[in-house]
Structures are given as C-alpha cells and as structure tokens.
C-alpha positions, 0 to 999 in steps of 0.5 A, a space after each residue: 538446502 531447503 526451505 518452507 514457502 507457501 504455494 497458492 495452487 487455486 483458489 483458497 488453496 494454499 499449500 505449505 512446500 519445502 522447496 530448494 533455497 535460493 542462491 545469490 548471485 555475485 551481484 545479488 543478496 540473500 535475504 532471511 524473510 521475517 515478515 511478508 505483508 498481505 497486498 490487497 492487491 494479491 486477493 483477486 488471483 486468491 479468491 478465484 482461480 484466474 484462467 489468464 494466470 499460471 498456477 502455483 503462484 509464489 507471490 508476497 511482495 511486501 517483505 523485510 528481514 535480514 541479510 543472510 549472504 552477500 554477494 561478491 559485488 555488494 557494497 552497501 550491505 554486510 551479513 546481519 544487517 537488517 533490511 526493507 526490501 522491493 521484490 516481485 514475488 516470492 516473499 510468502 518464504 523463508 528466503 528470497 534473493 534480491 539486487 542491491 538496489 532493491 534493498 533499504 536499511 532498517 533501524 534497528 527500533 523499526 520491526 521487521 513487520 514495518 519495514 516490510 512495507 517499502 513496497 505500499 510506501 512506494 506507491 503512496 510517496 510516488 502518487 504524492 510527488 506525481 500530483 504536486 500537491 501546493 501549499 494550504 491545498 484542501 485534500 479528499 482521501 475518499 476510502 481510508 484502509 491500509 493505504 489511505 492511511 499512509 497516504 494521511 500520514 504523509 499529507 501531514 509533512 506536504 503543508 495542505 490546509 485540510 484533509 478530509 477522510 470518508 470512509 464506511 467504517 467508522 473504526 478507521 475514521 476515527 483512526 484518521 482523527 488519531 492521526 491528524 485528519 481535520 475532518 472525517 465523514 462517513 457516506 452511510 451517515 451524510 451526504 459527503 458531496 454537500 458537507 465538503 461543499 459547505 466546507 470549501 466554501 462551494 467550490 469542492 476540494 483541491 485534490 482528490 485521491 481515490 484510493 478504495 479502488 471500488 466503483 463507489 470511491 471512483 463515482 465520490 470523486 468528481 462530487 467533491 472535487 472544485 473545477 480545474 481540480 486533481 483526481 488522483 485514480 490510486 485505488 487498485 482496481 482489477 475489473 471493471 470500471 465505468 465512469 459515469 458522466 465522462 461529459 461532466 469530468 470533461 466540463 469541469 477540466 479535472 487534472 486527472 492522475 494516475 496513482 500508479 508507476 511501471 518505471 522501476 527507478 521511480 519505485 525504487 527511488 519512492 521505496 527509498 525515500 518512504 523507507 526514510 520517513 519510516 526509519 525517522 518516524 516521520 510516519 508510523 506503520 505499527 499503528 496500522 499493522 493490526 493482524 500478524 499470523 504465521 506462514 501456516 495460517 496464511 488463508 487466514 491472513 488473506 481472509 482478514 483483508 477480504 473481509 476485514 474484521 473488527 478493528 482490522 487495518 493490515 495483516 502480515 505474515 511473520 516467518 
C-alpha cells in the first residue's frame, strides 16, 4: 500500500511523495492522520538546510485522526476510534503508526484539528506543574503566541491573582483579554518593567514564563520578576542566547526553571492530562487554530508561522 506524505528535502523545499504505508505491529496502532500542526519548532531546520541534520526529513509532531488497525496486543483502542496522539515525526502523512500509550481519546465534539494538539498541551501542563505555581501568585506571560495562550488558559484553573500578558501584536493581546488576562501590556507602547512595578506594589511578579523564545522575552524577564522569584525558560530557543548580567539573576536568588522535559513518562503523562482539559472544555484550542491548509500547501503553512500575518495564531495541516 501507498500513501502521500510531505518530504522537506532543503530549505523551502518541499515535496509531495507516494511512499509505502506503514505497518503496525501486535503492539503498535495504525492511525488515518487528519490533522498534523505546524511546531514553531520545526521552522529553523525549514528556513535553512542545516549541515548537522539529515535530509529528506519527515517531520510533524502534532497529529490526531482516527485509528485504522489495532494491533493484537491494544486494549484501550478499536478501529474507528477517534484519537490525539504523541509522535516523533512522520505526521506531515496520511498515516503514521503509534504504541498504546502514545494515544489519547478524542470526543467526539473535539475536531481532529484540536485534538492534534496533545503534543504543545504536553509541554505547557508540564511546564505548569514544574514550577508550582501558589495561590494568588502574580504571573508574567512575556510573548503570548500560540503557546502562551494555552499556557493563559491553564493559569486560569491554578488560582493565580493576576496574570499579566506582553506581547508586540496587539491583535494577540487583545485575544489574551478574551480569554481571561487581567492586564495586557505592549513593549513597543510602555515601559513593562515600570508598569508591573506599579502593579506589584514594586516588588515585580511571582513568576515569570518566557515563553517567545527570542533574546528580547529572555532579556524582559529578570526586569519584571520580585527577588526570590520563578524564571521559567520555556520558549523554544535553537541559537544563541546571551543573558545579560548573569551578576544580577545572581543577587536577586531567581528560582530558575526550565520549561522543557526529555522523560518520555513525563510527556506522555502531561499529554494526557492536557488532552483531559481539551476534551472537557476546560480549554479552548479552536480559538487558537487560525490558519488550516492541505498538505500540498504546506510551504505555506510554515510561511504563515515564520511570518504570522494579519490575525494569524496557528496553522495546521488538515489531511
């Protein structure tokens, strides 16, 4: 058997393939993609030929459709269901294969562009539980894109007193007041630093996220943040980075988290439980999906998260 799959063989350089379709194992599923996400962090090896990497790549990570053979060994799944699932890669296809516990249930009222998301709402309900966050705790979500907002989401549910949202669009800003913010401050508009200042009293925020992955949100950080406060790295950052005044995160005791986790159990486990909160509407991932295309337009997919037009958020590849 055959399927389509989208090959990156260079830089921009996409190409549409009929390559063999996978086979599942006893212990393995076969699953129908219907949506695949566009990662941020997938742009870099896109944008430019990497020497480092091997190329063709087959990358996607962020997928969901519907279970189209089980093996032998599956206990929690049957053909037809509908699903969220973890992958490394691949997901930029008609079909992928998957183990058990890699797969999540989708309800049915949950579109498969959604549920594609398991893998983003990993990182931000792991990064949330790392940094334990207390009640009536003031939090700083310094860059508000795709993953910011799923993070402003769940601060809803964790009892903070104040989360305040910066960002240089003011189109997301104003979707961070939608969806709960009590304050929204643009740094090309005012001077963050004195603003939360005067809105903590002088004494900075509880915890601050990083979460733009650019040396501006990394530098924004340690203005905002009270002594003894969190820094949570939790941007995606795939060059250098220089911090500043290392001397000064020093002297002010910063409880310095990162963001990020290698322990498969652990994502899987935060996949899950994200996946719960998507599934009960806890949080909303359609306000955030702002550009679908089909696999043969996937340059432009990726085009629209480099350069992020009018209104844009997320795009995803429906299949």
């Amino acid at each position: 058997m055959k399927m389509k799959a989208a090959l990156l063989h260079g830089a921009h350089d996409w190409r549409i393939e009929e390559i063999d379709s996978p086979v599942n194992n006893d212990d393995e599923l076969l699953i129908s993609i219907r949506a695949c996400g566009v990662c941020h962090s997938e742009l870099h090896q896109w944008d430019e030929k990497i020497p480092t990497l091997d190329y063709p790549r087959f990358i996607g990570h962020e997928a969901a459709g519907i279970v189209k053979q089980s093996g032998n060994n599956i206990k929690k799944f049957k053909n037809g269901d509908r699903v969220g699932i973890w992958i490394f890669g691949k997901g930029f296809a008609e079909e992928v294969t998957v183990k058990e516990e890699q797969v999540f249930p989708l309800a049915d009222d949950i579109s498969f562009e959604e549920g594609a998301l398991a893998e983003p709402i990993s990182c931000t309900t792991n990064a949330l539980l790392k940094t334990n966050l207390q009640l009536s705790d003031t939090v700083a979500l310094v860059g508000t894109g795709f993953m910011g907002l799923i993070l402003l989401q769940q601060l809803k549910h964790q009892g903070v007193s104040k989360i305040i949202a910066i960002d240089v669009r003011d189109e997301i800003l104003e979707k961070c007041g939608q969806l709960g913010a009590e304050y929204i401050l643009n740094p090309m508009k005012v001077d963050v630093a004195r603003e939360i200042k005067e809105l903590t009293d002088g004494r900075g925020v509880d915890a601050a996220f990083e979460v733009g992955g650019v040396q501006g949100t990394l530098d924004l950080v340690p203005q905002i943040t009270r002594m003894e406060g969190k820094v949570v790295i939790f941007g995606y950052h795939p060059g250098k980075r220089i911090i500043n005044d290392l001397g000064y995160w020093n002297w002010m005791a910063f409880d310095i988290i990162n963001g990020h986790f290698r322990n498969m159990e652990t994502i899987l486990d935060g996949a899950r439980r994200g996946m719960d909160m998507v599934n009960t509407k806890k949080i909303d991932m359609n306000t955030l999906i702002t550009h679908k295309y089909k696999l043969d337009e996937i340059e432009e997919a990726f085009s629209a998260a480099k350069y992020k037009p009018d209104g844009f958020i997320k795009s995803v590849i429906t299949i």
